[in-house]
C-alpha positions in Angstrom: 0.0 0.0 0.0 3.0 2.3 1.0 4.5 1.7 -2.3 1.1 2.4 -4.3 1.2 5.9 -2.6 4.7 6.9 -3.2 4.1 5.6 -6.9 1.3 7.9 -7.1 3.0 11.0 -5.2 5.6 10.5 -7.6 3.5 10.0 -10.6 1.7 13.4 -9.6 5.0 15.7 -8.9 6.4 14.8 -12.4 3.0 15.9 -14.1 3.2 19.4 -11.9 7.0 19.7 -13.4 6.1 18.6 -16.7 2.9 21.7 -17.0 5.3 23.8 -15.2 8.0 22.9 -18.1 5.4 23.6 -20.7 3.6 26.7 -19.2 7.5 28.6 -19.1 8.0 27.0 -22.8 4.6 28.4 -23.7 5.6 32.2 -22.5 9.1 32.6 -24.1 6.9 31.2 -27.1 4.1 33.2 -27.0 6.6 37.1 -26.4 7.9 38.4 -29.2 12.1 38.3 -30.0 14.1 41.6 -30.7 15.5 41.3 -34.6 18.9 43.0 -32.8 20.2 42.9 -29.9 18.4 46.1 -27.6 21.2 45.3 -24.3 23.6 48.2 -23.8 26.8 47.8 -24.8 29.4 49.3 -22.4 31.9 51.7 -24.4 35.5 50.6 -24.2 38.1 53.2 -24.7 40.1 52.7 -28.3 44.1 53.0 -27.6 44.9 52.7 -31.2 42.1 55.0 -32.2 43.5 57.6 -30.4 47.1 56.8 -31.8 45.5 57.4 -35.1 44.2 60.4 -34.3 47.1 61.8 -33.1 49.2 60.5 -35.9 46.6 62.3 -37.9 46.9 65.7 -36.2 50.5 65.6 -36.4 50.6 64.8 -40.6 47.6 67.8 -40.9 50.2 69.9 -38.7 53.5 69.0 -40.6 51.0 69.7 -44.1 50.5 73.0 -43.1 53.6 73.8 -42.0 55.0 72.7 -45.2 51.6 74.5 -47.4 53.1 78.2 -45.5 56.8 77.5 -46.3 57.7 80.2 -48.8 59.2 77.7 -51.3 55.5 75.8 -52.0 54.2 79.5 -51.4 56.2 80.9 -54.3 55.3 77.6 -56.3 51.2 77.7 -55.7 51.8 81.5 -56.8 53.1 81.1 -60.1 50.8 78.3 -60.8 47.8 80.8 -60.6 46.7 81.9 -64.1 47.2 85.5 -64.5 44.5 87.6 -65.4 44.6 90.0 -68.4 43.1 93.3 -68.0 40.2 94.0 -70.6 41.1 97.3 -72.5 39.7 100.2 -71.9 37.1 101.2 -74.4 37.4 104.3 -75.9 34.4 105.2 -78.5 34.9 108.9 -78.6 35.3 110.6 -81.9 38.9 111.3 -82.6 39.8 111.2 -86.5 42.9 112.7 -86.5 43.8 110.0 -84.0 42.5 107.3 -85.5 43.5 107.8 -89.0 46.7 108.4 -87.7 47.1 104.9 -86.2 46.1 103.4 -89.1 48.7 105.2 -91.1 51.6 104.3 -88.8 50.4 100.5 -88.4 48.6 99.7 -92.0 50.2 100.5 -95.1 51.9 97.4 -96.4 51.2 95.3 -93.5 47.3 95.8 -93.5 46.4 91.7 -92.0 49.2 92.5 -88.6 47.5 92.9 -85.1 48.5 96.5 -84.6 46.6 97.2 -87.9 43.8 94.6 -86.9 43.3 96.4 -83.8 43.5 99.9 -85.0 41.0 99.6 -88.0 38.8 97.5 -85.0 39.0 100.7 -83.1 37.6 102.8 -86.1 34.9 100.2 -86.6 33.8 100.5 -82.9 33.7 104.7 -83.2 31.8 104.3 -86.4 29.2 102.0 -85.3 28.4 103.9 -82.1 28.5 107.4 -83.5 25.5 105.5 -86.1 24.0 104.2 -82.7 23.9 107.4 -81.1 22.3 109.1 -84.0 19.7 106.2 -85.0 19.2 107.0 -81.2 17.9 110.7 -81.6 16.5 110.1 -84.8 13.7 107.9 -82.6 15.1 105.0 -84.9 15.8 102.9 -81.9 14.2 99.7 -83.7 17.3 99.3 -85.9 19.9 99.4 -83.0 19.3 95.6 -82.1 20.5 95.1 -86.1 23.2 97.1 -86.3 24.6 95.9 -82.8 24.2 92.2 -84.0 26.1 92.5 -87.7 28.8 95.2 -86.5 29.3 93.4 -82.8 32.0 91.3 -84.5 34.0 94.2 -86.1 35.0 96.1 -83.0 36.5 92.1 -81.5 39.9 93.8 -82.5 39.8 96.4 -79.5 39.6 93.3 -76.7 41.4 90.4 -78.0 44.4 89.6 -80.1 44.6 86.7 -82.3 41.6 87.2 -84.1 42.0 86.0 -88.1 42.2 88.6 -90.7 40.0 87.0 -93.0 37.3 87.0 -90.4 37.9 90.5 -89.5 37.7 91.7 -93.5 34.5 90.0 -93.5 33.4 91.4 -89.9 34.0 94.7 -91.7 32.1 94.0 -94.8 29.2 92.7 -93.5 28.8 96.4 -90.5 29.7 98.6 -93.4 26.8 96.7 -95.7 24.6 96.9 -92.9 24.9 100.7 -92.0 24.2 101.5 -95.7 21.4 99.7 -95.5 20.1 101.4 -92.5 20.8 104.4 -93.4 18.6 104.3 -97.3 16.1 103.1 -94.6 16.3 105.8 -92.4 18.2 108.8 -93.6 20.2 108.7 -90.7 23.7 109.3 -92.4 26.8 107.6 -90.9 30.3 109.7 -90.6 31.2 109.6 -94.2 35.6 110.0 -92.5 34.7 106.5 -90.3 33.4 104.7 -93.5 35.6 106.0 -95.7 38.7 104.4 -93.5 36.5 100.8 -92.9 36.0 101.0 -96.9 39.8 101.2 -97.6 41.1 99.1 -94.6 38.5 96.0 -97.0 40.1 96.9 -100.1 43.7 96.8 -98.5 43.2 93.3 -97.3 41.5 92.6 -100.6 44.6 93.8 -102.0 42.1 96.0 -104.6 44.0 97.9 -107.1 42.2 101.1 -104.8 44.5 100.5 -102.1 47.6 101.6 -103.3 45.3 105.3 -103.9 44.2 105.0 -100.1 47.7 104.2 -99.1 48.8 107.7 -99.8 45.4 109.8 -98.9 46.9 108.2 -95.0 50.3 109.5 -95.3 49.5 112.9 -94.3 47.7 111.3 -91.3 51.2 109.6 -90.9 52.6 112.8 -89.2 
């Protein structure tokens, strides 16, 4: 009988342990699990990370010394591209002036820069003396045309290195452009101004009339 009664007791506490088992199985089931870890992780300090930091410093430090040293100074320095000063523009009338630099620079040599830019600067006093008058005429709807097909024929002034073919053609197609504005309007351009633009494209032309224009600039030469 003892022995029927300790089976049982025995019998009894393994079925408690066994629902206890499965009731703590069932709640770690039933919670959801993190995707990460969420525990705090305690910071340790780096010893080589602040070695490299400090190594760091210490090449930024010798880089700047050696960036302020006169020698790399001087070198960034002439490395910088120099800027060249745009020319001053000059569009008041001045004939005796003008025709004079033509005169010294032109005759013979009428495709070199100096002449380039001289007969440029002629061009530019031309077309704004014709701007300036279309202007006080009230004939301010043909300024947009005359700036657009005489723009290239004052290029001479600013830069150098500008072809003498395009320039003789820059020339041609103002001077053909004025006269048209002016059967148009009436507004006469400075007949001096034209008359230098008209020989500087027979020059380069190399037009029997060149030789004729040639001397009319000698006294101009003076």
């Amino acid at each position: 009988m003892f022995k029927l009664i300790l089976f049982v007791g025995m019998f009894i506490l393994m079925s408690v342990s066994s629902s206890v088992t499965k009731a703590q199985e069932s709640d770690v089931l039933s919670s959801p699990r993190p995707l990460w870890n969420t525990d705090p992780v305690e910071e340790t300090e780096d010893e080589d990370g602040d070695e490299e930091d400090e190594e760091n410093k210490e090449k930024k430090r010798r880089l700047k010394d050696s960036a302020s040293s006169p020698t790399v100074r001087q070198h960034l320095e002439e490395e910088e591209p120099e800027l060249k000063p745009k020319r001053e523009i000059n569009v008041d009338m001045n004939f005796s002036n003008d025709a004079r630099n033509i005169a010294k620079s032109c005759p013979q040599q009428w495709e070199d820069e100096e002449c380039l830019r001289a007969t440029s600067q002629a061009a530019l006093v031309l077309v704004s003396n014709f701007g300036g008058k279309l202007d006080q005429a009230g004939q301010k709807s043909f300024m947009e045309a005359l700036k657009e097909d005489c723009a290239a024929s004052t290029a001479a002034t600013q830069e150098d290195g500008i072809p003498a073919y395009a320039m003789k053609s820059a020339y041609t197609v103002c001077m053909n452009k004025i006269a048209d504005i002016a059967d148009k309007t009436g507004v006469v351009p400075e007949p001096s101004y034209m008359q230098l633009l008209l020989a500087t494209v027979w020059c380069m032309e190399k037009s029997p009339q060149c030789q004729m224009m040639e001397l009319a600039l000698r006294k101009w030469a003076k």
